[in-house]
C-alpha positions in Angstrom: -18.8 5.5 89.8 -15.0 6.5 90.4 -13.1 8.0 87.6 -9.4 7.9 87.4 -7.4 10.1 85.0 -3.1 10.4 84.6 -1.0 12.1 83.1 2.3 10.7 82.2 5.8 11.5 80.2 7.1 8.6 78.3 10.6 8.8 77.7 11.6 6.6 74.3 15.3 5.7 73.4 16.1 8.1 70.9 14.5 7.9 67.5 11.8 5.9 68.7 9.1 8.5 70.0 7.1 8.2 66.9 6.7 4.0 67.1 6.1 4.0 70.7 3.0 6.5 69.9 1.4 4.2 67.6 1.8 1.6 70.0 0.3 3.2 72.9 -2.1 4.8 71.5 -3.8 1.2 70.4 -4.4 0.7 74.0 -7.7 1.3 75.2 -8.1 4.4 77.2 -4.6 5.8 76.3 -4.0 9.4 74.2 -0.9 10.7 73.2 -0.7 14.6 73.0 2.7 15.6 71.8 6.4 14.8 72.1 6.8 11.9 69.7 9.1 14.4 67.8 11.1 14.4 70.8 11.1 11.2 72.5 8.8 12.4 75.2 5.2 11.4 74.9 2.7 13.2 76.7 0.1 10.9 77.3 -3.0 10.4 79.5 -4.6 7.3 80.6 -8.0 7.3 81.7 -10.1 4.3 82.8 -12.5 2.1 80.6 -15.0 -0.3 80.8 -12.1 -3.1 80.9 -9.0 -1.9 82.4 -7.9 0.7 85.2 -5.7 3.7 84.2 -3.4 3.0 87.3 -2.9 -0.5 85.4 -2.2 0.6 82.3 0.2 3.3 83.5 2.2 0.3 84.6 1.8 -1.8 81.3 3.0 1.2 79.5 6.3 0.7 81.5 6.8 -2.5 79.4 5.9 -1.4 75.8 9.0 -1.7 73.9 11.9 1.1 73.6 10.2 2.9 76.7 12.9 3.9 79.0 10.9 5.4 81.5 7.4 6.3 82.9 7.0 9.3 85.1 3.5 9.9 86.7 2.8 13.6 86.4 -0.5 13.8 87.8 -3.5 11.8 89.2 -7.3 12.4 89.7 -9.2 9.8 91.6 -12.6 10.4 92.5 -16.6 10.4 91.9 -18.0 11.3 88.6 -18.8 15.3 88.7 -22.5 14.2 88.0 -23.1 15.1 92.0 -25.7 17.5 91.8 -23.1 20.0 92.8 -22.2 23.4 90.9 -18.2 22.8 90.6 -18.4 26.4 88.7 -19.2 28.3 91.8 -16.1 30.5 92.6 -17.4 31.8 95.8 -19.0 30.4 99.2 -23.0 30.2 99.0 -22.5 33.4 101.6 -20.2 35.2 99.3 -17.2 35.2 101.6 -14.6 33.1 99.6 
């Protein structure tokens, strides 16, 4: 299964951080972190059973008193459940 995880800033018009984070955070899949106090939520979107985070990320763009969405970062890929050990910090021949 692929997973897809972003990380966003919301920018809110001012003196609106605090509404917008109730809003988005009703959405499925969406948490707000910090920045409400400021008028720039950082938020990440992950997928769920329902909707894709990349689609989501773009219906955030239309929540009321958002001003902007900037995508900060993106992971796209297979569930780590691979059989492979991701904590290795070394080649298997202990040359990296």
């Amino acid at each position: 299964m692929t997973t897809n995880l972003c990380s966003c800033v919301l920018h809110t018009r001012p003196g609106y951080g605090t509404r917008v984070r109730g809003t988005v955070t009703a959405i499925p899949g969406v948490e707000v972190h910090a920045g409400a106090d400021v008028d720039k939520l950082i938020v990440t979107i992950e997928d769920t059973a329902d909707t894709q985070a990349a689609d989501v990320f773009a219906e955030l763009s239309g929540v009321p008193d958002v001003i902007n969405t900037i995508l900060i970062y993106h992971y796209g890929g297979d569930d780590l459940d691979d059989g492979f050990d991701h904590t290795r910090t070394s080649a298997p021949d202990g040359q990296g």
